[in-house]
C-alpha positions in Angstrom: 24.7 6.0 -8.5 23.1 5.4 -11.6 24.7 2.4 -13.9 25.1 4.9 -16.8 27.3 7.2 -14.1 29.3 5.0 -12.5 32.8 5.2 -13.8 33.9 3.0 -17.0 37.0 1.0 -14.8 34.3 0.3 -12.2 31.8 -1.1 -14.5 34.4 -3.5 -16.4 36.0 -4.6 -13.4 36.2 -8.2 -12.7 33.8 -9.7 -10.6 34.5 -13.3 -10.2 37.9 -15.6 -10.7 37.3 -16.6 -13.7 36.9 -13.0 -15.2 40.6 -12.2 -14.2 42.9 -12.1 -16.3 46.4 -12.9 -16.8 46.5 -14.5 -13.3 45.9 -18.3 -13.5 48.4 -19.1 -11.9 46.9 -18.0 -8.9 43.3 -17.9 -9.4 42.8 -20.2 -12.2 40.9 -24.0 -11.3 42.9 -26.0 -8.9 45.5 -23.1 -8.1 46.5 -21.2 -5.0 43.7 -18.4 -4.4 40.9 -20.4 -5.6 41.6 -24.0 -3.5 41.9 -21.2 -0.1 38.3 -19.4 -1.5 36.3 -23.2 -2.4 37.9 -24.2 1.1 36.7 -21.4 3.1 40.0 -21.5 4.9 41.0 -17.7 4.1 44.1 -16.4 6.2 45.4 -12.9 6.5 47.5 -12.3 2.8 49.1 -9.8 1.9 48.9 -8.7 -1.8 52.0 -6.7 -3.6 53.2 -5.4 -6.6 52.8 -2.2 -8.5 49.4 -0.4 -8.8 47.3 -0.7 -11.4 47.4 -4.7 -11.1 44.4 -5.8 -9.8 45.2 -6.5 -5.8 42.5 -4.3 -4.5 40.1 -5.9 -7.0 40.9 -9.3 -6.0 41.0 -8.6 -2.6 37.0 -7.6 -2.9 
């Protein structure tokens, strides 16, 4: 699909840790999500909470 066609929300979607917002907790330097990603060490998680919040995105 052509960049021009591709849905605003897909296009403005995060792409990388830092681009997330609201979240630093968990993916900010030195937190939770990003020591398990720089470590390699990923396990099975389980992301929850209402839709709309970014868990499918992160999961990507």
């Amino acid at each position: 699909m052509a960049k021009k066609q591709t849905p605003l929300a897909d296009r403005m979607r995060p792409t990388t840790l830092d681009e997330f917002v609201g979240q630093n907790h968990l993916v900010g330097e030195g937190q939770g999500l990003s020591n398990i990603i720089e470590t390699g060490n990923l396990p099975s998680l389980i992301f929850r909470g209402p839709p709309g919040t970014g868990k499918t995105t992160l999961a990507k």
